[in-house]
C-alpha positions in Angstrom: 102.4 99.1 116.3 99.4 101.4 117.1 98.0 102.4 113.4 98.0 99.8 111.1 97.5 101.5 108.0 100.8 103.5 108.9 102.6 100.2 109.7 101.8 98.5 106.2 102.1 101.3 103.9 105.4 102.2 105.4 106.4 98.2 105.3 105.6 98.5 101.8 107.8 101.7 101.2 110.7 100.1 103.2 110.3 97.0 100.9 110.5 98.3 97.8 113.3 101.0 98.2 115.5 98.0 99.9 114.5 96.4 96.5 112.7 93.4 97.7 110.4 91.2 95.7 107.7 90.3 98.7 107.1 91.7 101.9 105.3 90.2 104.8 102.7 92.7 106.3 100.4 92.3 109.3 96.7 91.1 108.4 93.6 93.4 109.5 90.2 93.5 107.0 91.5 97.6 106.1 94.9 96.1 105.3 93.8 93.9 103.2 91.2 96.0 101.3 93.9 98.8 100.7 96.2 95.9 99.3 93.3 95.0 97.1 93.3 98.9 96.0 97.0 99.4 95.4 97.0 96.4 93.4 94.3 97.4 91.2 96.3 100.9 90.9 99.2 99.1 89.9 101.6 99.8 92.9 101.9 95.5 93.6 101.6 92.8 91.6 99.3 90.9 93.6 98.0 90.2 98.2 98.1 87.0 99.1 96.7 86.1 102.8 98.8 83.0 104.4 98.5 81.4 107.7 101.6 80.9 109.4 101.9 78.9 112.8 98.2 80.2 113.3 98.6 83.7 112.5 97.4 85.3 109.6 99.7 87.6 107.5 99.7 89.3 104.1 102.6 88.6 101.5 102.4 91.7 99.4 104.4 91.2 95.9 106.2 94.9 94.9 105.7 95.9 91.0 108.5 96.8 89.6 109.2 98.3 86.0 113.4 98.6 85.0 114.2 97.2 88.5 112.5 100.3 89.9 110.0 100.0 92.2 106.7 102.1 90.9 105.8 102.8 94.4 108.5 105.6 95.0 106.8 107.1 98.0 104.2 107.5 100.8 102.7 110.1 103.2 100.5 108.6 106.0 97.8 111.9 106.3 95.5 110.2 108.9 97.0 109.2 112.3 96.2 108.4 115.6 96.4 111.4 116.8 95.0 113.6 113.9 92.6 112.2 111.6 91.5 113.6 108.3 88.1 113.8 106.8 87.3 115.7 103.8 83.6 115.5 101.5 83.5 114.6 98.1 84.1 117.9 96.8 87.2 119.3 98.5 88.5 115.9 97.8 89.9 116.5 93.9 91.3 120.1 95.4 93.8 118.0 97.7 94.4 115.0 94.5 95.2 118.2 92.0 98.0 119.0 94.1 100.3 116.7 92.5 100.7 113.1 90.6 99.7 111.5 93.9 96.9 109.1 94.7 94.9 109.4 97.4 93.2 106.5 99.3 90.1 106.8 101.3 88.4 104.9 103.5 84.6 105.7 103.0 81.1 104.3 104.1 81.1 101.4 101.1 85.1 100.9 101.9 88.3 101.6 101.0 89.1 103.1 97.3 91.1 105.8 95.5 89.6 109.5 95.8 88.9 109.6 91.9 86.5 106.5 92.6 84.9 108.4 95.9 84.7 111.3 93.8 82.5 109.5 90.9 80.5 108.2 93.6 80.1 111.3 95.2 81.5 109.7 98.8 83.6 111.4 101.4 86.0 109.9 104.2 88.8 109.6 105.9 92.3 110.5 103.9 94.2 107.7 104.8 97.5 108.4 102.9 99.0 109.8 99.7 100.9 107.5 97.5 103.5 107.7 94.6 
């Protein structure tokens, strides 16, 4: 896989609407700090990092309320091949549109666009979750 934001995000989305309890997802230090974000926004229950036969992997645990999974949906925003950057400010336009979190990677890391908004940070859009 090329992007590897786009690769766990959509492992997560896969794992939850097939109504799976963990998922395996590939390790990378943005991986793990967006797994440490979408557990603290309540989308999984907890990130685990395991080493298996030498390789290092994340075992993501999916939240689920009434056997649904609370993570409903994802749109990656940032790709390869079209990255989005946006400033503090035009940041809670794009959030208003909708009950959707946005995550952003920004100069002191990865965190929801409420939190970049408080701190008065920018960055790249990484993707919009539900």
């Amino acid at each position: 896989m090329n992007h590897l934001v786009s690769d766990f995000v959509i492992r997560i989305k896969n794992g939850a609407l097939s109504k799976r309890r963990e998922v395996i997802l590939p390790f990378s230090k943005i991986n793990k700090e967006i797994g440490r974000v979408l557990v603290k926004e309540g989308f999984l229950e907890s990130i685990k990092e395991e080493t298996n036969a030498g390789k290092k992997e994340l075992r993501g645990v999916i939240k689920y309320e009434n056997r649904i999974p609370v993570l409903t949906n994802v749109i990656v925003i940032s790709k390869p091949s079209l990255r989005v950057y946006s400033s503090s400010k035009r940041l809670s336009d794009i959030a208003k549109r909708g009950k959707r979190k946005l995550i952003v990677s920004t100069s002191q890391g990865v965190m929801t666009s409420a939190e970049a908004q408080k701190k008065g940070l920018g960055g790249e859009i990484l993707f919009s979750v539900w």
